[in-house]
N, C-alpha and C positions, 0 to 999 in steps of 0.2 A: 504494500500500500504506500510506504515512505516512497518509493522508488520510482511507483505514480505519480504521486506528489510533485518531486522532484522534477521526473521531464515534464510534469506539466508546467511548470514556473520554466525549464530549460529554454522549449521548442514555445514560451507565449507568443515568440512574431511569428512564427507559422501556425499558429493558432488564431490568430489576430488576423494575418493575409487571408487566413480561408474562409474565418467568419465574412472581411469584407466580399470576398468572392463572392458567397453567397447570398449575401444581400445583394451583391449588382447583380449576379442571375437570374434570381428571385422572379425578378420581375421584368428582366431584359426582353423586347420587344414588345412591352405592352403599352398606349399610351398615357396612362396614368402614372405609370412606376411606382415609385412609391408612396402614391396616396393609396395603394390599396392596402398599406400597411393601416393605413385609418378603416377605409373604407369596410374593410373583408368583416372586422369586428364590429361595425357600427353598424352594417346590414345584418346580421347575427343577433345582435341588441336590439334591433328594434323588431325584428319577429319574433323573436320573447317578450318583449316587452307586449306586444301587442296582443301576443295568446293569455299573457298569464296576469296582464294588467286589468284586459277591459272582457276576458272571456273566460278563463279563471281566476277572481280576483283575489288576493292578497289583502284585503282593507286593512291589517293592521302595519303595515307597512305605509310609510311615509316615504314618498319620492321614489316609488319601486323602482324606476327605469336607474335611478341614481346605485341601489342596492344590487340592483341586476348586474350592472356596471362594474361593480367592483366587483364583484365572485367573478365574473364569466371570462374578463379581462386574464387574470393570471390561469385561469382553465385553461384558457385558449395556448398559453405560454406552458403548462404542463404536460397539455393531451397533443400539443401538435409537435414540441419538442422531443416529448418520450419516443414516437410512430418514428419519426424521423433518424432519432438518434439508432433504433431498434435494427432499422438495417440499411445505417449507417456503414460499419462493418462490414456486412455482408453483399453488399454493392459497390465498396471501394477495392474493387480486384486489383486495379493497376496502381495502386498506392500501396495498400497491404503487403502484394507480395515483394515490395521494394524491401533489404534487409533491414536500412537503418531509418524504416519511415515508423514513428510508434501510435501504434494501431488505437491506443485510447485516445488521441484526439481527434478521433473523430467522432465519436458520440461527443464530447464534450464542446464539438462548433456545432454542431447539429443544437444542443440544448442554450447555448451563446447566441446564435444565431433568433431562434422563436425568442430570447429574454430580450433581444434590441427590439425586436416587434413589439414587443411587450411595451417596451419602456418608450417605445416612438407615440404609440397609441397615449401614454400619460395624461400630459396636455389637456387632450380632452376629456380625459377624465375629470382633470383637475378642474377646466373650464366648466364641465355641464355641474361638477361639486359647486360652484361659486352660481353658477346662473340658478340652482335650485334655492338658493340662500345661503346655505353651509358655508364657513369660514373656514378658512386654514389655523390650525392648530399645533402646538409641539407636540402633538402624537402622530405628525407626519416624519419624525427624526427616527422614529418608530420604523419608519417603512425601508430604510438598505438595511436595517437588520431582518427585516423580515425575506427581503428579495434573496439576502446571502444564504438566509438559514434553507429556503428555497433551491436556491440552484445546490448549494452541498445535496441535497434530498435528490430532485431531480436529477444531479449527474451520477448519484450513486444505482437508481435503477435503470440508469440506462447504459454503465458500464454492464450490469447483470447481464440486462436483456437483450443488448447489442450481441455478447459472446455468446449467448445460451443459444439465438437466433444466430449461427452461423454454421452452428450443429442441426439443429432443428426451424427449420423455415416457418412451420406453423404459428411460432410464437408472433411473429409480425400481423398474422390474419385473428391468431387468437386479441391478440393486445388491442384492437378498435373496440370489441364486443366488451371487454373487461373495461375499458375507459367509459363507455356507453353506459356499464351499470353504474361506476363511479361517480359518472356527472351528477347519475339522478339520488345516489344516497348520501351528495356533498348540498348544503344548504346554499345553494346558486337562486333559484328561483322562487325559492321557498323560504322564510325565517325559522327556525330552528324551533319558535313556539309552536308551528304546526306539524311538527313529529311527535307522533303519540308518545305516550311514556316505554309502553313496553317494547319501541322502537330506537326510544334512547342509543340504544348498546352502537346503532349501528356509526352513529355521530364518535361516540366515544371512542372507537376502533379504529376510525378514517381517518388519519393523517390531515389530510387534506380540508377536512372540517374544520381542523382545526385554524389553516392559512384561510380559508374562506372568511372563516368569522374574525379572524385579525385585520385583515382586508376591510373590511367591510365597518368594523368598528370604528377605522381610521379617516374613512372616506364618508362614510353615514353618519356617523353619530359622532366625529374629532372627537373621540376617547383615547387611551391609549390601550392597547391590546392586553388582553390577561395574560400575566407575568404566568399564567399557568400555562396556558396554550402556549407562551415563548418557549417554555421548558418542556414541554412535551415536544412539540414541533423539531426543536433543537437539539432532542434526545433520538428522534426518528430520523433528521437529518443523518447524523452521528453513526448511526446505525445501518443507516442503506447505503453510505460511503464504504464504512467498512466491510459489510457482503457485499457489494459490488463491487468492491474490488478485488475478494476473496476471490469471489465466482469464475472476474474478468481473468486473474491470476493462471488460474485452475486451465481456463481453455485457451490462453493464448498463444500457445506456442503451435497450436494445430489452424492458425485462420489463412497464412497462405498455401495451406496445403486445399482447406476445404473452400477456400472463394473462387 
């Protein structure tokens, strides 16, 4: 894991060039470019908004489109990142099989790459927070702890899922259905008061409930996130670092044989 570590602070300008790379790709020959780094999310937002605003309502939510905003936003940065990062690997043939090319950066621009989307989208998030009323607060100093304690989380299951998917391809068709059920038992479109109790458990387990509801605190209601969730969240990060890099460990010495 140290050894990871390590080339990843080594090789950050080739980490760095290929994140830019793929942003200029991203969207090369499209006319918009990169306003669809706005656009993609903000069309997304507003057909939730509109199902679950005016056709399933929410009333005890205040500014839903605002609350929707903030969960769906870093979703969009977890579920598109992880798919991506997943075979990542296993689609980089003519890099991999290079001897001194190190095969874990590339799930890690893959998940770099979806957090600049993330972080470009902001703005308006910050903007439609201010056009609802909401004020900025010091529980926005809150937020690069939360982003960091995030990507440690997210590059650690996609070191897993990257190598496990180079062995087994089905992980990458498995992994949309698995995100699919995530979205809907992470409190995105929903407030957490309306999970039954005996439903509880499922919030309590989910990671990602737990970044939802610190997101959301921050941006809805300028609180500062529960010191409880920072230390779960940050316990969970901590932990999918270190099995995913177990994991990554365990099968990389077979990924230019099997790309």
């Amino acid at each position: 894991m140290f050894r990871n570590i390590v080339e990843m602070w080594r090789f950050r300008s080739l980490t760095w060039a290929l994140v830019v790379r793929h942003l200029n790709t991203r969207y090369r020959g499209s006319f918009l470019g990169f306003i669809w780094s706005f656009l993609n999310p903000l069309c997304l937002i507003a057909v939730y908004s509109l199902v679950f605003r005016y056709y399933v309502r929410f009333g005890n939510v205040e500014h839903y489109t605002l609350f929707l905003f903030a969960g769906l936003l870093p979703w969009i940065w977890f579920s598109s990142g992880l798919l991506e990062a997943t075979a990542s690997i296993s689609g980089g043939g003519s890099l991999i099989t290079k001897a001194m090319f190190p095969a874990h950066i590339l799930p890690l621009v893959s998940v770099l790459t979806n957090c600049f989307n993330f972080l470009f989208a902001l703005p308006i998030l910050i903007g439609y927070m201010l056009f609802c009323g909401e004020s900025l607060t010091v529980a926005l100093f809150y937020f690069p702890l939360i982003i960091f304690i995030e990507l440690i989380f997210i590059v650690g299951l996609a070191l897993a899922l990257a190598a496990i998917n180079v062995h087994y391809r089905d992980v990458q068709h498995i992994l949309g259905n698995v995100l699919t059920f995530l979205f809907f038992l992470s409190p995105i479109l929903y407030p957490v008061e309306n999970v039954p109790a005996e439903l509880k458990i499922t919030l309590l387990v989910n990671p990602l409930a737990y970044f939802t509801q610190m997101y959301q605190a921050i941006f809805t209601q300028g609180v500062n996130p529960s010191g409880l969730y920072l230390g779960v969240s940050a316990c969970c990060a901590g932990l999918s670092f270190v099995i995913g890099n177990m994991i990554f460990n365990h099968y990389r010495e077979d990924f230019a044989e099997l790309v």
